[in-house]
C-alpha positions as a printed NumPy array, in Angstrom:
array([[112.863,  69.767,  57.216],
       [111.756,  69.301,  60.938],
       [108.937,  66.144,  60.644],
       [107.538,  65.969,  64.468],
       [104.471,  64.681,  65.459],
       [101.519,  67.499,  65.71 ],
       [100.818,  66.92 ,  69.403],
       [ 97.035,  68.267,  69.624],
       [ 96.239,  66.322,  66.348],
       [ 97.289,  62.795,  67.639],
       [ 95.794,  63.635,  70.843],
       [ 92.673,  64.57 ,  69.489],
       [ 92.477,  61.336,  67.737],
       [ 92.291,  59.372,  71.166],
       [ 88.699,  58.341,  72.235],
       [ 88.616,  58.97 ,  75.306],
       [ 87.779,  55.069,  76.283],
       [ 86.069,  54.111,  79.398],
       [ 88.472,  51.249,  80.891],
       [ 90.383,  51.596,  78.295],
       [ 92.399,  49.11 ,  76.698],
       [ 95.396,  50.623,  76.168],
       [ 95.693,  51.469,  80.162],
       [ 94.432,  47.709,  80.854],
       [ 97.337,  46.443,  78.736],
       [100.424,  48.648,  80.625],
       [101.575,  47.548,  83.528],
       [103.31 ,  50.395,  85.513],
       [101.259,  53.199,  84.055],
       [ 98.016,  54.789,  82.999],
       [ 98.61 ,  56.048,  78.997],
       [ 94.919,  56.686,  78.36 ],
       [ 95.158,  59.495,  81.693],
       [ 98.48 ,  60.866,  80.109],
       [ 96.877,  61.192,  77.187],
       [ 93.835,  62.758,  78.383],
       [ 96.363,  65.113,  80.523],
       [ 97.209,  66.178,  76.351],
       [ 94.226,  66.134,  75.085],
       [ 92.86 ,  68.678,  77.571],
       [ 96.019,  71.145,  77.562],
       [ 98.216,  69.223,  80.29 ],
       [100.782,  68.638,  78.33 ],
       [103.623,  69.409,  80.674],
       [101.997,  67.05 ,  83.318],
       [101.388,  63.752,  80.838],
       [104.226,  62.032,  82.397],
       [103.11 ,  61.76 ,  86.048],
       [101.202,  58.811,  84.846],
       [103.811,  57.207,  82.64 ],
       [106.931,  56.804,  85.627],
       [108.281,  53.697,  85.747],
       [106.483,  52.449,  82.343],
       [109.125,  50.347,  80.263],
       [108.961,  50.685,  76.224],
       [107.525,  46.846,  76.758],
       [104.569,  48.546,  79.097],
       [104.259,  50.856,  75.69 ],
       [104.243,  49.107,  73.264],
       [101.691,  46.791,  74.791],
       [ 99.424,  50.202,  75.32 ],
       [ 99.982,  51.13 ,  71.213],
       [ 98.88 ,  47.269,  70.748],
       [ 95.833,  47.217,  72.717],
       [ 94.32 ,  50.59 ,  71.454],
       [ 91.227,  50.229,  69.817],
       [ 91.069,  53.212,  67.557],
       [ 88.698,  52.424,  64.621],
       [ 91.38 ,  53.555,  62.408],
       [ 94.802,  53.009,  63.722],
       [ 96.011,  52.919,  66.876],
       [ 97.983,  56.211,  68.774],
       [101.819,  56.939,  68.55 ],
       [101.487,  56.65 ,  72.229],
       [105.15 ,  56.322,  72.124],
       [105.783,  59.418,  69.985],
       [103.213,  61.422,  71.703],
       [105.12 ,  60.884,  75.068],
       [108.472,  61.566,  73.35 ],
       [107.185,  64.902,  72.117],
       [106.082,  66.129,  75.246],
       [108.518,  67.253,  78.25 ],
       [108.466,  66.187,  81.986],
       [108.324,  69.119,  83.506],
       [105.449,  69.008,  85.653],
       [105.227,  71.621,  88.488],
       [105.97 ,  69.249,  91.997],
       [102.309,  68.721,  93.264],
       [103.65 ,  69.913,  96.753],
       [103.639,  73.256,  94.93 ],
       [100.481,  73.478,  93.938],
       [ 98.732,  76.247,  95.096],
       [ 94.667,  75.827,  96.654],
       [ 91.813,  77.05 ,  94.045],
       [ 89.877,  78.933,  96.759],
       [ 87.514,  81.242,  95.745],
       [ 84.847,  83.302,  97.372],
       [ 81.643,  83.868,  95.224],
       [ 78.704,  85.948,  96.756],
       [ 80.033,  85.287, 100.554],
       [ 80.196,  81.833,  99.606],
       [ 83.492,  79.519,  99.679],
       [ 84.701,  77.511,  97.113],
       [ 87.205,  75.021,  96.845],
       [ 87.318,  75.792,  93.218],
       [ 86.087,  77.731,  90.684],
       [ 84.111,  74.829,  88.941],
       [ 80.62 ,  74.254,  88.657],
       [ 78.025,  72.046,  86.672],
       [ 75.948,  74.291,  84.928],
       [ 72.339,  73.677,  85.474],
       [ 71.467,  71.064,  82.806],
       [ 71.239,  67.543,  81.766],
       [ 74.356,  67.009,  83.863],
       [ 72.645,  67.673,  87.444],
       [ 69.209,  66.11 ,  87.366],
       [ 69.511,  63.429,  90.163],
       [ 71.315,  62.88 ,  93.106],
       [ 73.135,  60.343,  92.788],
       [ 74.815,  62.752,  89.257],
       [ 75.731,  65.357,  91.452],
       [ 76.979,  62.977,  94.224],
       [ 79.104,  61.71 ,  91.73 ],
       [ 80.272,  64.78 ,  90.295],
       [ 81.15 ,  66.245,  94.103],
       [ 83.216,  63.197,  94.858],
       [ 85.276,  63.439,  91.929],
       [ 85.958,  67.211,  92.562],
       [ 83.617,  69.274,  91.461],
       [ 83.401,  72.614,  93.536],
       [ 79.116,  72.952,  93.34 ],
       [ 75.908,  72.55 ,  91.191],
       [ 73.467,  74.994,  89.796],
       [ 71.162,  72.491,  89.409],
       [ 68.676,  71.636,  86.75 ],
       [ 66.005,  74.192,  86.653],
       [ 62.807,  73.787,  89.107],
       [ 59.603,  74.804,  87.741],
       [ 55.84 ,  73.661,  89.134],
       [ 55.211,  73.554,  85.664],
       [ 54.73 ,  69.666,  84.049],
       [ 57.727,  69.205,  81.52 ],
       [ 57.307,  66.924,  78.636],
       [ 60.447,  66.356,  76.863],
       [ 60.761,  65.67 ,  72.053],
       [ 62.781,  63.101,  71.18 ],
       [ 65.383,  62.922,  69.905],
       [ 66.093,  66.505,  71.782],
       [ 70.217,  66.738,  70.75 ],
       [ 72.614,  67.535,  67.68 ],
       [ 75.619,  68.262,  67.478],
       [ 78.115,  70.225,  64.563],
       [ 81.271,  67.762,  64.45 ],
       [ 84.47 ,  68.501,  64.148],
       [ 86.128,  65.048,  63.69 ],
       [ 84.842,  63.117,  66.544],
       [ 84.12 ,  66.163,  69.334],
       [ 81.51 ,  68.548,  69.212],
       [ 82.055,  71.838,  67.483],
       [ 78.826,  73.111,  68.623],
       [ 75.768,  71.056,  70.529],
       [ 72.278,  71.623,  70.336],
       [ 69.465,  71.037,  72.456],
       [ 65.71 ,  70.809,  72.604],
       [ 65.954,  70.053,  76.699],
       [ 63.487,  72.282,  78.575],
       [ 63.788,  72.529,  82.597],
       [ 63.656,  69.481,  85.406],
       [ 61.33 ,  66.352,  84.731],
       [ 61.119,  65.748,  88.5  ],
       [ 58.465,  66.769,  90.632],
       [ 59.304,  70.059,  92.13 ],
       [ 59.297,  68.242,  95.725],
       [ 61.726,  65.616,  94.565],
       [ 64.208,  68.081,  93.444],
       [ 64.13 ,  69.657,  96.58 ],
       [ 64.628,  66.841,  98.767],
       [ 67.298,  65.963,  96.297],
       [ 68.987,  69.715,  97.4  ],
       [ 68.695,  69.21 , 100.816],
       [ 70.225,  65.854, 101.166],
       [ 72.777,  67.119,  98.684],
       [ 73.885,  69.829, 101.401],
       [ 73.394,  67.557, 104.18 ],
       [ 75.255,  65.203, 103.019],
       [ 78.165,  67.635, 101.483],
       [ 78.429,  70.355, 103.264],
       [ 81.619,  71.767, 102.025],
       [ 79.877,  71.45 ,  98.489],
       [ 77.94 ,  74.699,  96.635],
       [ 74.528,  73.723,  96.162],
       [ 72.479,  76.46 ,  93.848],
       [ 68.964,  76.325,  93.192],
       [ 68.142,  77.004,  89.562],
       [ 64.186,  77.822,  89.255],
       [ 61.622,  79.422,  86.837],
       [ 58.357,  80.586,  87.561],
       [ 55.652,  81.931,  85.716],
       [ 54.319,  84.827,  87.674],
       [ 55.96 ,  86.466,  91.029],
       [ 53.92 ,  84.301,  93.237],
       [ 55.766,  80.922,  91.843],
       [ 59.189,  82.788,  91.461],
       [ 58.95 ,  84.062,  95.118],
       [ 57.46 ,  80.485,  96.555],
       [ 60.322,  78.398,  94.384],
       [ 63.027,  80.534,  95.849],
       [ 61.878,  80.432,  99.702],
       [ 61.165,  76.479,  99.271],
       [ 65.248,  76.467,  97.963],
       [ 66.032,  78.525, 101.185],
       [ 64.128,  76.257, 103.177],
       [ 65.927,  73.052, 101.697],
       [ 69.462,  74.552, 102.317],
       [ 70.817,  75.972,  99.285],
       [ 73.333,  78.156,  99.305],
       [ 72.098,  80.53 ,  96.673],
       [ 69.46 ,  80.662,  93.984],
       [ 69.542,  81.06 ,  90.107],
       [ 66.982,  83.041,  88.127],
       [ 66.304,  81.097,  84.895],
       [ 65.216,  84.095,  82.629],
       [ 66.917,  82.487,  79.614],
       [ 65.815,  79.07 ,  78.774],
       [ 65.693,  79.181,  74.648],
       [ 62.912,  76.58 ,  74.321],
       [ 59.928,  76.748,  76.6  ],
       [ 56.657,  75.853,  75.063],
       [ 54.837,  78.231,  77.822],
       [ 54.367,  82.351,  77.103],
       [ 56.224,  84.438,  79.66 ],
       [ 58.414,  82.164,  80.423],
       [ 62.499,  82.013,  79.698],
       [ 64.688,  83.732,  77.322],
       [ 61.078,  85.612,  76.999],
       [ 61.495,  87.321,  80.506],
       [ 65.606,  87.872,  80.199],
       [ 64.828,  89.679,  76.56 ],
       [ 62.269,  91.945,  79.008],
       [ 64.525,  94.584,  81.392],
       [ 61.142,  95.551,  83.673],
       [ 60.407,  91.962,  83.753],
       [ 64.203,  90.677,  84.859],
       [ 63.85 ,  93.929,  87.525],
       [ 60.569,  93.115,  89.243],
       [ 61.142,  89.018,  89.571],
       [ 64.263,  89.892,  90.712],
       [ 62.907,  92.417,  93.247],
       [ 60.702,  89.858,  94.634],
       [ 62.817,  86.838,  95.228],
       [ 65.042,  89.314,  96.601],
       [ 62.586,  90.443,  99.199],
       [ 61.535,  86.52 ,  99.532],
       [ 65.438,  85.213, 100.46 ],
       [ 68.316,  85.786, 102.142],
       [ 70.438,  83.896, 100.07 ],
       [ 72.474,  85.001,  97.348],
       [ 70.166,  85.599,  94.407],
       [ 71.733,  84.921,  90.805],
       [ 69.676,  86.01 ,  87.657],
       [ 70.725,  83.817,  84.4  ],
       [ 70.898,  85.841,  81.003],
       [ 69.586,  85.036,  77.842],
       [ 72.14 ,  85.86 ,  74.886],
       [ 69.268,  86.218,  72.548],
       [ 69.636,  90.141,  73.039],
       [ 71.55 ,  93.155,  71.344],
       [ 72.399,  94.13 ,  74.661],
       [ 72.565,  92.177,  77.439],
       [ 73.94 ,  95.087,  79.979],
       [ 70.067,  96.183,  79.922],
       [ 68.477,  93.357,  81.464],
       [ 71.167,  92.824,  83.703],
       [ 71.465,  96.259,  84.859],
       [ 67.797,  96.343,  85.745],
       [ 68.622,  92.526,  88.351],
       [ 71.652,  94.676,  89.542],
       [ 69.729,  97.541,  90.337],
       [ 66.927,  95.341,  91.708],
       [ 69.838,  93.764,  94.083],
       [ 71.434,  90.576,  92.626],
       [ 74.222,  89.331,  94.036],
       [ 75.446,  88.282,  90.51 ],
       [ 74.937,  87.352,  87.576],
       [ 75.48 ,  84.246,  85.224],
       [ 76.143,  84.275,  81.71 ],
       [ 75.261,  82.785,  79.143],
       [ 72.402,  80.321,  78.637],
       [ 72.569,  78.889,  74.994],
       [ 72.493,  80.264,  71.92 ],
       [ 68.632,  80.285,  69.327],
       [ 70.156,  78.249,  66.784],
       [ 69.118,  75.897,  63.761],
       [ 70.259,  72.654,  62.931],
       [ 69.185,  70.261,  59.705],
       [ 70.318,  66.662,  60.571],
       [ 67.599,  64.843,  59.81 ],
       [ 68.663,  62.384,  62.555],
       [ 67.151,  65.081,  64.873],
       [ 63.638,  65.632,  63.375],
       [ 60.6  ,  64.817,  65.624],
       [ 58.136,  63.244,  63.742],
       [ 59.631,  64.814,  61.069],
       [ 59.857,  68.505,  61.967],
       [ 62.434,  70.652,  63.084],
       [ 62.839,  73.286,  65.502],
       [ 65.156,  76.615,  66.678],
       [ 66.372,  75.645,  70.161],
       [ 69.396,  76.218,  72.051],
       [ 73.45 ,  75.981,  70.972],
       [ 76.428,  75.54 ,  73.076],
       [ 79.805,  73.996,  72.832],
       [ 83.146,  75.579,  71.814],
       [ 81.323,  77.783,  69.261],
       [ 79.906,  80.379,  71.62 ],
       [ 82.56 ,  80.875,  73.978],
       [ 83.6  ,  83.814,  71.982],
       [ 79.951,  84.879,  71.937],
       [ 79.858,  84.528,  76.085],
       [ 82.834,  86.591,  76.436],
       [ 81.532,  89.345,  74.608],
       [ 78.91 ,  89.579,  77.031],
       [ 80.826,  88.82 ,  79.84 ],
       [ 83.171,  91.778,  79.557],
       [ 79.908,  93.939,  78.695],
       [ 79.143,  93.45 ,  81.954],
       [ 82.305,  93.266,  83.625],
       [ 83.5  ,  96.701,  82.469],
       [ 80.474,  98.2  ,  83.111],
       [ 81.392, 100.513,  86.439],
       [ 77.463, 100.082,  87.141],
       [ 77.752,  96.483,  88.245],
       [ 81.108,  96.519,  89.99 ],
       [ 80.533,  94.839,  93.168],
       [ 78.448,  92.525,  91.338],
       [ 79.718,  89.053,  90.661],
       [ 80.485,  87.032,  87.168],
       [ 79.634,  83.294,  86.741],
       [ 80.977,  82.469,  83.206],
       [ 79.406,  79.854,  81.055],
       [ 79.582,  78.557,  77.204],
       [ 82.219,  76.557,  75.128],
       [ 84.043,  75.567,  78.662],
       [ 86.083,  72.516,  77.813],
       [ 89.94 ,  73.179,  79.597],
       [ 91.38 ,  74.875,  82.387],
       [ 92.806,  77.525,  79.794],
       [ 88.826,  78.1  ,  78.793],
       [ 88.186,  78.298,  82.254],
       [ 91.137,  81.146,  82.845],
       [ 89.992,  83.293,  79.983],
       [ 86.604,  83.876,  82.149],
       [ 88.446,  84.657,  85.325],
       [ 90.635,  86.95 ,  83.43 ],
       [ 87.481,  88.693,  82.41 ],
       [ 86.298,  88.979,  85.248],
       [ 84.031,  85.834,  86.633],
       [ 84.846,  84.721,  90.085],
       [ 83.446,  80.803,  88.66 ],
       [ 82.583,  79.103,  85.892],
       [ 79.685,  76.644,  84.686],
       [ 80.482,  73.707,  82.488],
       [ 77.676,  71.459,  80.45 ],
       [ 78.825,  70.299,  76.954],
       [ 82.184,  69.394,  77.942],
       [ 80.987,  67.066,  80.575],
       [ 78.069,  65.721,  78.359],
       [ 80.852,  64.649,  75.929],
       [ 83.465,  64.097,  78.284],
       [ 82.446,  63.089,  81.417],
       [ 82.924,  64.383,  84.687],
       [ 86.538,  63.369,  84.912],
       [ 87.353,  66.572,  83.167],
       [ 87.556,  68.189,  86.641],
       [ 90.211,  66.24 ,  86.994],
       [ 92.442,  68.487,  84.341],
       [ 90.825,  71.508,  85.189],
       [ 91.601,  71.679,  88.622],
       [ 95.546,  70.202,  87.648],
       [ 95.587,  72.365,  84.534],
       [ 94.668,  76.004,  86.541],
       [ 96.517,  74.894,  89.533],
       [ 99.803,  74.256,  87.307],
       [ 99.12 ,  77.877,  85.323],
       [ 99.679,  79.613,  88.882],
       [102.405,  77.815,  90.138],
       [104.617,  78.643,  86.953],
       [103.356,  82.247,  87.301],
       [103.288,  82.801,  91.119],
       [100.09 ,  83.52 ,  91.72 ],
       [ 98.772,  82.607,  95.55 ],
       [ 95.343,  82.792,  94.711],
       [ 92.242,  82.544,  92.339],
       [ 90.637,  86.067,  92.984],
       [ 94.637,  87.755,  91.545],
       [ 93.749,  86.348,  88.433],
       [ 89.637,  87.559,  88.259],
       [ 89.26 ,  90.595,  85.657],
       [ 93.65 ,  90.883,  85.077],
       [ 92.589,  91.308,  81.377],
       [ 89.978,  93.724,  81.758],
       [ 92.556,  96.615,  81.341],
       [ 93.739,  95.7  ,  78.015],
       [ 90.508,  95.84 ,  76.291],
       [ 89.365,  99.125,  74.3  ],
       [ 86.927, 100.115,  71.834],
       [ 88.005,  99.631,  68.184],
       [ 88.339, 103.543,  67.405],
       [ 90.736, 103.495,  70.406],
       [ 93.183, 100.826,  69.107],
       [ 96.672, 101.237,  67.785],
       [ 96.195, 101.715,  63.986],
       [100.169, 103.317,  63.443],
       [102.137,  99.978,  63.619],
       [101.85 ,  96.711,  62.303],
       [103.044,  93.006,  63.158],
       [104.521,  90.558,  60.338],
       [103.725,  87.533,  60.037],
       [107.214,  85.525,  60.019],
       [107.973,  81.853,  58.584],
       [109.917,  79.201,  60.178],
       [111.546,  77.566,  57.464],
       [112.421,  74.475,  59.351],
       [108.619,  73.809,  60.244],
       [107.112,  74.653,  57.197],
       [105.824,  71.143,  55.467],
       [105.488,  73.142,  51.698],
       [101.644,  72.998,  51.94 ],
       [100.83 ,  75.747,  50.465],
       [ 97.861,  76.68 ,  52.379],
       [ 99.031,  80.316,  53.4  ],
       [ 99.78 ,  81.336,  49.693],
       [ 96.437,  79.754,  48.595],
       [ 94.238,  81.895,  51.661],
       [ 96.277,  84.985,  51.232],
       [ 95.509,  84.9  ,  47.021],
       [ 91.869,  84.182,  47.555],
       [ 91.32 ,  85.848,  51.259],
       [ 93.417,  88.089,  51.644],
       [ 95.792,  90.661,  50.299],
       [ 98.005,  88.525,  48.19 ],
       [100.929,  89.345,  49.979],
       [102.434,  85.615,  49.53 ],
       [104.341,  83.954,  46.737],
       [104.989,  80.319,  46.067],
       [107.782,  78.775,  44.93 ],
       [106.269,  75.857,  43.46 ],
       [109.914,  74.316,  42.506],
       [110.856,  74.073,  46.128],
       [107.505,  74.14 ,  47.539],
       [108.654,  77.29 ,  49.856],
       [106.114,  80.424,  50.281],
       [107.499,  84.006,  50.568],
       [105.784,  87.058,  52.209],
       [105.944,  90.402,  50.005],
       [106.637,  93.05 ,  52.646],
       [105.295,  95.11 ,  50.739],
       [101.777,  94.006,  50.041],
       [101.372,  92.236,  53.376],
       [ 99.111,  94.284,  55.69 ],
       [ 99.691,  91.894,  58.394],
       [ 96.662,  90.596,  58.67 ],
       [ 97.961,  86.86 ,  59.807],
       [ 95.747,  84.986,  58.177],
       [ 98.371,  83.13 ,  57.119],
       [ 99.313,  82.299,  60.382],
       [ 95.866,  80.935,  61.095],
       [ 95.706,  78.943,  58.454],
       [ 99.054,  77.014,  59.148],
       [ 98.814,  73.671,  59.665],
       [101.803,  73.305,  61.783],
       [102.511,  76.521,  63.422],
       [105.475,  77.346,  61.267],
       [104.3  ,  80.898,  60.868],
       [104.646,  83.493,  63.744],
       [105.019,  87.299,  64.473],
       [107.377,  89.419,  64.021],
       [107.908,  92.874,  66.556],
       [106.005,  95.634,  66.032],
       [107.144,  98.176,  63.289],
       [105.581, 101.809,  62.312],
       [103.241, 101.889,  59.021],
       [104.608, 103.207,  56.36 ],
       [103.189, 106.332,  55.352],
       [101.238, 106.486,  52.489],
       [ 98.298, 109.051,  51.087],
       [ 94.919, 107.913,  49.837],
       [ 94.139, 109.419,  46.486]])
């Protein structure tokens, strides 16, 4: 039986330190960046940060860790992992034009908790960080709950996040003078206004004071999940006329690129955005968070709860939906995608361009993370088109739109097997106990020699065997024609 360490589980044990000990205690290397290169789908690039280490420099590293429960196989975590990092003369630039504007990457803070002074967004540019849609600007007074945040855990990361966070605390004057010495001061930088008025007077004054302070485009906020005021938020992005007309008029107001957010609190989201489209947006970004519920009562205020807004790894799937709602729609071609929701790696990251989005927005990630995670992103994308040959960004934006169909339009004549590596399988068990109670009891178990079987002829190769696996021992077969059979 083949006993190897399970690479993403280890990894996803590490904390994450700040000045972390383990680095602090090896001499000719940096573990807790090799690690992080892991933990955020780098694998193949851990070791540029571990040449030269001795098993002394290691061992040290496994000693100084300060896990609360035991420290990382550092050592076996290395071993398990191969050096075969593309040469970084070979990386290719992440260049990307978005609305006539150049980027030096497709990577943006989305406007959030992560952007709200300057010295944040100064920080974030200098580490790597492509632009900002910046908190949103209202002339409304904001007056935040607290606590305002919860989160679903899944070990120690965020499954999901929630948030009770309404727009920018600052005076809208400061946040201005925040935007314009951001773009004085980094020019080569995307600076995007995010703003929210109440009727087309404030919209149209908001966006021309953005203008005015330099920005390089401005960002419709008709999706906020949690404002206090009527006719404001995911209110107006539920409202197609609405989204139309206050897009009409900062349109007429600017000459900037103007960028209406969505709200995902909608059936259908191609209505709304259809109607900024047709009223001449530039693009569109999608999606602000999700109306959602927690019950922690560590996040009661004063003892009451609220519905406010979800993010995190849990709604990417939900964002992508709408994403490629849009993006297939030949009504908004021309139009351009800024993807946002459940953005944590570079492989995230690619899923959007492949759907279509020409950047991304990330806020969880970097509220858990920091905003070192640029740091894989960048390495992490940059690696995916050397190995693949790709020059540029833009080859990569909507390559996967072609493969998508409606369900009635899908192959239903063949079928897929699942198929079990012997060698990997640990005996668990878990497949025969989720295909008896979930599925179509297609699996038997030896319990003897602790070795499942798949019944070929029960199994409708559904694979959720292979999802439940543990330690990927289960995989797919080719494709084979159904057999025939008659319903009665």
């Amino acid at each position: 039986m083949k006993r190897t360490i399970h690479i993403k589980e280890e990894a996803a044990r590490c904390l994450l330190c700040e000045d972390a000990s383990c680095t602090k205690a090896c001499k000719h290397g940096d573990p807790a960046r090799a690690i992080r290169a892991i933990r955020f789908g780098n694998k193949k690039n851990a070791w540029r940060w571990m040449e030269g280490c001795s098993e002394a420099d290691i061992e040290q590293a496994e000693n100084a860790c300060i896990h609360y429960d035991r420290p990382l196989r550092i050592r076996e975590l290395l071993d398990a992992v191969k050096n075969d990092a593309v040469a970084t003369d070979k990386l290719p630039s992440l260049g990307i034009d978005f609305c006539g504007i150049q980027c030096e990457n497709p990577f943006f803070l989305a406007s959030s908790a992560v952007c709200t002074n300057y010295d944040m967004v100064a920080r974030a540019f200098e580490m790597g960080w492509a632009g900002v849609f910046y908190k949103t600007i209202c002339k409304q007074e904001i007056n935040e709950v607290s606590p305002r945040f919860d989160a679903v855990k899944e070990g120690t990361s965020f499954a999901g996040f929630r948030n009770m966070e309404q727009l920018s605390e600052n005076p809208y004057e400061v946040d201005f003078d925040i935007l314009r010495r951001l773009k004085k001061n980094y020019p080569t930088k995307v600076v995007v206004a995010s703003i929210m008025g109440q009727q087309e007077d404030e919209w149209m004054e908001l966006a021309k004071m953005a203008e005015d302070a330099g920005c390089d485009a401005v960002e419709l906020n008709f999706s906020c999940p949690q404002m206090r005021l009527v006719g404001m938020g995911s209110d107006v992005g539920q409202d197609t006329e609405l989204v139309a007309a206050y897009t009409a008029y900062v349109k007429r107001s600017v000459k900037i690129p103007v960028i209406p957010k969505m709200t995902p609190n909608i059936t259908h989201m191609k209505n709304p955005a259809l109607g900024a489209c047709f009223a001449g947006a530039d693009a569109i970004s999608a999606i602000n968070t999700v109306k959602s519920i927690t019950l922690s009562p560590k996040s009661q205020v004063s003892g009451k709860w609220t519905v406010s807004g979800y993010s995190g790894k849990a709604v990417k799937p939900i964002s992508l939906h709408f994403i490629i709602e849009m993006a297939k729609n030949p009504l908004m071609a021309g139009v351009h995608l800024s993807g946002i929701g459940g953005i944590e790696t570079w492989r995230d990251a690619l899923d959007y361009i492949q759907l279509g989005c020409r950047n991304v927005q990330i806020c969880t990630a970097v509220m858990e993370y920091g905003y070192r995670i640029i740091d894989d992103l960048v390495l992490g994308l940059q690696t995916y088109m050397a190995e693949h040959g790709i020059k540029q960004v833009s080859d990569l934006v909507g390559k996967y739109l072609p493969m998508f169909e409606q369900p009635s339009d899908l192959d239903r004549d063949t079928m897929v097997y699942p198929c079990i590596d012997r060698e990997m399988c640990i005996g668990c068990g878990r497949c025969y106990l989720s295909c008896r109670d979930g599925g179509h009891q297609a699996m038997t178990f030896d319990f003897a020699t602790r070795k499942p079987n798949i019944d070929g002829q029960k199994c409708v190769g559904c694979h959720l065997c292979r999802l439940v696996c543990p330690t990927g021992a289960i995989g797919i077969s080719k494709r084979f024609e159904k057999h025939k059979t008659s319903k009665k």
